[in-house]
KOLVO-56850 format. One record per residue (C-alpha): x, y, z; residue number from 0. Coordinates in steps of 0.25 Angstrom, whole numbers. Layout:
<atoms>
(atom (X,Y,Z),NUM)
...
</atoms>
This chain:
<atoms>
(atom (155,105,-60),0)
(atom (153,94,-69),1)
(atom (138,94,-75),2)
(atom (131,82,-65),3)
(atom (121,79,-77),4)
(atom (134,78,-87),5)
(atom (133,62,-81),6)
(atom (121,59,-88),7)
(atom (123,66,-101),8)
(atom (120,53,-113),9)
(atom (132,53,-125),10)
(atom (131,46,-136),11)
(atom (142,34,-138),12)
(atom (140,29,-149),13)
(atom (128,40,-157),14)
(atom (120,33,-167),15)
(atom (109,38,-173),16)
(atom (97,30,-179),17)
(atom (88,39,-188),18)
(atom (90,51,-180),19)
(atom (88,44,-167),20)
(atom (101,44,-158),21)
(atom (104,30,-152),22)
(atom (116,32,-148),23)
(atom (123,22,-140),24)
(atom (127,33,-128),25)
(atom (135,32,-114),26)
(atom (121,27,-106),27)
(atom (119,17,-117),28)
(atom (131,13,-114),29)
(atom (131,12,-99),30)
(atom (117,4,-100),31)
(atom (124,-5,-109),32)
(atom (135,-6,-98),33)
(atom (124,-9,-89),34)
(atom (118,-18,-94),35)
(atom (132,-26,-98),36)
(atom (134,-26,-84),37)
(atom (123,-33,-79),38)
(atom (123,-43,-88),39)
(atom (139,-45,-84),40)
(atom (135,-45,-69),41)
(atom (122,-55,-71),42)
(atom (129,-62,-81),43)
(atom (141,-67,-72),44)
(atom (133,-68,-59),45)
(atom (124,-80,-66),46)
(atom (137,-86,-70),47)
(atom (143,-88,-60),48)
(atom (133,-98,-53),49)
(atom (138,-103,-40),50)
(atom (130,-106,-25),51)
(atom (139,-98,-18),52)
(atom (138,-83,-27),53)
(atom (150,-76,-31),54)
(atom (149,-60,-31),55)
(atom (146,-59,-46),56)
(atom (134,-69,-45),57)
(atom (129,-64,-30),58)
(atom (129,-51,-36),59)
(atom (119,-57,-48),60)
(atom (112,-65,-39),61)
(atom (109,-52,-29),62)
(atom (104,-43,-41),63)
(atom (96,-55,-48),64)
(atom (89,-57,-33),65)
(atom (87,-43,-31),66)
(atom (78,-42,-43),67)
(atom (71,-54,-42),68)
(atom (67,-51,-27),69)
(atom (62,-36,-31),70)
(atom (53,-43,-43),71)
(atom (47,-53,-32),72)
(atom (46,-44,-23),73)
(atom (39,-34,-30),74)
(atom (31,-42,-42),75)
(atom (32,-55,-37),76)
(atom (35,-69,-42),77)
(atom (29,-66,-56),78)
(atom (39,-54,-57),79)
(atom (50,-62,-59),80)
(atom (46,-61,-73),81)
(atom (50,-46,-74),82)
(atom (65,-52,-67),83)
(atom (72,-48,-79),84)
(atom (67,-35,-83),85)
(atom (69,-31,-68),86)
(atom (81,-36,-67),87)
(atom (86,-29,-80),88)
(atom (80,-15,-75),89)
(atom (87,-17,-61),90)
(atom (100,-20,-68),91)
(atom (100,-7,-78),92)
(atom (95,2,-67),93)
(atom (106,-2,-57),94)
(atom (118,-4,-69),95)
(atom (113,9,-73),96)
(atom (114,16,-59),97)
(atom (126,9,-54),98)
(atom (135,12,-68),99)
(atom (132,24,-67),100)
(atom (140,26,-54),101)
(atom (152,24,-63),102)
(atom (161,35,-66),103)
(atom (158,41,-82),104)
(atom (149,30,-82),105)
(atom (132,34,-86),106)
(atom (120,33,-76),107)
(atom (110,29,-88),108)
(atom (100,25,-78),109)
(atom (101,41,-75),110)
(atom (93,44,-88),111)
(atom (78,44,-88),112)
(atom (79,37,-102),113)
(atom (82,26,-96),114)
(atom (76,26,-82),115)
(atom (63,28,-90),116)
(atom (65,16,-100),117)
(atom (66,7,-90),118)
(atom (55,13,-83),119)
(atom (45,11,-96),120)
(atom (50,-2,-98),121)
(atom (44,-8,-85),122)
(atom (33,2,-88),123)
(atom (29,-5,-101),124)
(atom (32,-18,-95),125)
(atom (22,-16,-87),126)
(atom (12,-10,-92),127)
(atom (13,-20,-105),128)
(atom (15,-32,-99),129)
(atom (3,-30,-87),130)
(atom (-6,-26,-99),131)
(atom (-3,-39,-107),132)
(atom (-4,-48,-93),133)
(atom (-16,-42,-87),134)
(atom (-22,-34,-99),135)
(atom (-30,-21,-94),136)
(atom (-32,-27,-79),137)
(atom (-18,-22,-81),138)
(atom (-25,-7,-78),139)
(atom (-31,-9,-64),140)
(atom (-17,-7,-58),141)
(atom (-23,8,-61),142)
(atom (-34,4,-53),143)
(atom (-33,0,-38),144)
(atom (-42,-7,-30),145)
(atom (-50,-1,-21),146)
(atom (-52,11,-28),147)
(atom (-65,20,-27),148)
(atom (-71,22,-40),149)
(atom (-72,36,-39),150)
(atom (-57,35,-37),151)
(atom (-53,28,-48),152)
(atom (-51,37,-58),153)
(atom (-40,43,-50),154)
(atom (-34,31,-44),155)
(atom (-33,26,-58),156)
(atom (-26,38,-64),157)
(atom (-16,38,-52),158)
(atom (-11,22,-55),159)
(atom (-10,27,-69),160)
(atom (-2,39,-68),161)
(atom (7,30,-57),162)
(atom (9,19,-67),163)
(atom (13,28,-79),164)
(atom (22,36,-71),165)
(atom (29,22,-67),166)
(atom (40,24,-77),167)
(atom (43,39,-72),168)
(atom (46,36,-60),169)
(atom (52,23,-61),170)
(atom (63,32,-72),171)
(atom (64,45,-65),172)
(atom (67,39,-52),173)
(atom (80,31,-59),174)
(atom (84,42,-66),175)
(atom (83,53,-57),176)
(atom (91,46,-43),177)
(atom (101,42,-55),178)
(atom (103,56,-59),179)
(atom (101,63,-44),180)
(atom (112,55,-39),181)
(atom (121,56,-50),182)
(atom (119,71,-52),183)
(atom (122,72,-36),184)
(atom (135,65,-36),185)
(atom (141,72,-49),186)
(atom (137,86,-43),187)
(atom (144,82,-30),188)
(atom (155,78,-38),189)
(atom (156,90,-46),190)
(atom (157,98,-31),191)
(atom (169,90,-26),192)
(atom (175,92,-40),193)
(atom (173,107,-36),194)
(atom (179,106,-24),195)
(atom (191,100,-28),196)
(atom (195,108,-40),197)
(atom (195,120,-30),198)
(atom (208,118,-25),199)
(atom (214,123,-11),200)
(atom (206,115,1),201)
(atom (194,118,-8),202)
(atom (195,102,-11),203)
(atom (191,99,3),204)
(atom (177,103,-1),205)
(atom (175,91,-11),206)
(atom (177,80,0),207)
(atom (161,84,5),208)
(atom (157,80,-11),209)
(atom (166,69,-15),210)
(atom (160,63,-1),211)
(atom (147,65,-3),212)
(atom (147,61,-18),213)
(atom (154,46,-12),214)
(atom (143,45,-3),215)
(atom (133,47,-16),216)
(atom (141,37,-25),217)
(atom (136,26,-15),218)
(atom (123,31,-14),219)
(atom (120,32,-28),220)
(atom (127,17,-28),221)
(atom (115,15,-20),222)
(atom (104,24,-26),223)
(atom (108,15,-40),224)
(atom (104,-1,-34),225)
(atom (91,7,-27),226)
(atom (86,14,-40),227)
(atom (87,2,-47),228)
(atom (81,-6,-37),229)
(atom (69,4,-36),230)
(atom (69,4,-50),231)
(atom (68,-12,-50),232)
(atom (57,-12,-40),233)
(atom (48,-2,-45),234)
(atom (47,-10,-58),235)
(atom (44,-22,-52),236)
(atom (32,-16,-45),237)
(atom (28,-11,-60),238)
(atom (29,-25,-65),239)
(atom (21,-31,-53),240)
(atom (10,-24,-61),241)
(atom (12,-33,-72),242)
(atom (11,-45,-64),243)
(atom (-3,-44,-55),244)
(atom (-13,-35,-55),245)
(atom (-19,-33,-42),246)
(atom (-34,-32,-46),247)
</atoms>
């Protein structure tokens, strides 16, 4: 049986080395560059082809470009739509990510922590940077709730700040590890009905049980792919909300 963890193995394309430090241009560069070629191919025919009536391309564009906007209303609000393109940019490379990884010998990079937790830091220092600079230290009483007993606080207090710092780890880990469970399942499932088949005799029978199983996964992991980048999406608006009032 093939090595299920084989799939996320990073090789060098093109190795450069800068100084000592190695900058290769490797096979998850190169599928985040795809990515990202792709969504500007999508977005950039759905806005031009312009018409009342929508063809496929342009209802597709249409759809997606909605589906952020709304999630920033609905969770910052009117003054979020400031944050449109960096939300919309993260939705994109989380979902390009997760869904051309479903491709044969293609590269899941969105199921390495490198990247997951880039992202994640990016919102992170967005907002923390940006709510210091609007709101200076009144930026700190989101540590503080109201209401809180003053014998209480200290605790309270260290809580909110351990939540807040931990905001990048989870919003990374949570990526990376449905990206890697689900791939790891169906490559092991896989490597079963292999097994099965190179038996010979009636032993062949036996893969039908995996190759089923594994066709019900592919459409769940087509699933768990929109639904990770949506949560991903959604927990950073309700990050940036932070940046844009603060309640007391």
């Amino acid at each position: 049986m093939a090595d299920p963890m084989h799939q996320f193995q990073i090789s060098p394309i093109i190795p450069i080395d800068l100084g000592g430090v190695d900058i290769s241009f490797t096979n998850s560069s190169l599928w985040m560059m795809i990515g990202a070629i792709c969504s500007l191919v999508l977005m950039g025919l759905a806005a031009s082809r312009k018409s009342i009536i929508p063809g496929r391309v342009q209802m597709v564009g249409e759809e997606i470009y909605g589906f952020v906007e709304n999630l920033i209303t609905e969770n910052i609000g009117g003054k979020g739509k400031e944050y449109f393109p960096l939300v919309f940019t993260l939705f994109m490379m989380v979902i390009m990510g997760n869904l051309l990884g479903m491709l044969p010998y293609s590269f899941t990079y969105t199921s390495h922590l490198a990247v997951t937790a880039g992202l994640a830091l990016l919102v992170f220092f967005t907002v923390l940077v940006v709510g210091i600079i609007r709101h200076g230290f009144h930026f700190f009483h989101l540590f503080i709730p109201p209401g809180v007993p003053a014998w209480l606080l200290w605790l309270v207090v260290l809580i909110e700040l351990v939540s807040f710092i931990s905001r990048p780890v989870t919003l990374s880990v949570r990526l990376f590890a449905n990206m890697v469970a689900g791939h790891v399942l169906m490559k092991v499932i896989a490597g079963f009905a292999i097994m099965f088949a190179s038996m010979g005799g009636l032993a062949w029978a036996g893969s039908l049980l995996p190759i089923a199983f594994n066709i019900v996964m592919i459409g769940f992991e087509f699933f768990i792919a929109f639904i990770q980048a949506y949560v991903f999406a959604v927990l950073a608006c309700i990050y940036l909300k932070d940046t844009v009032e603060i309640a007391h």
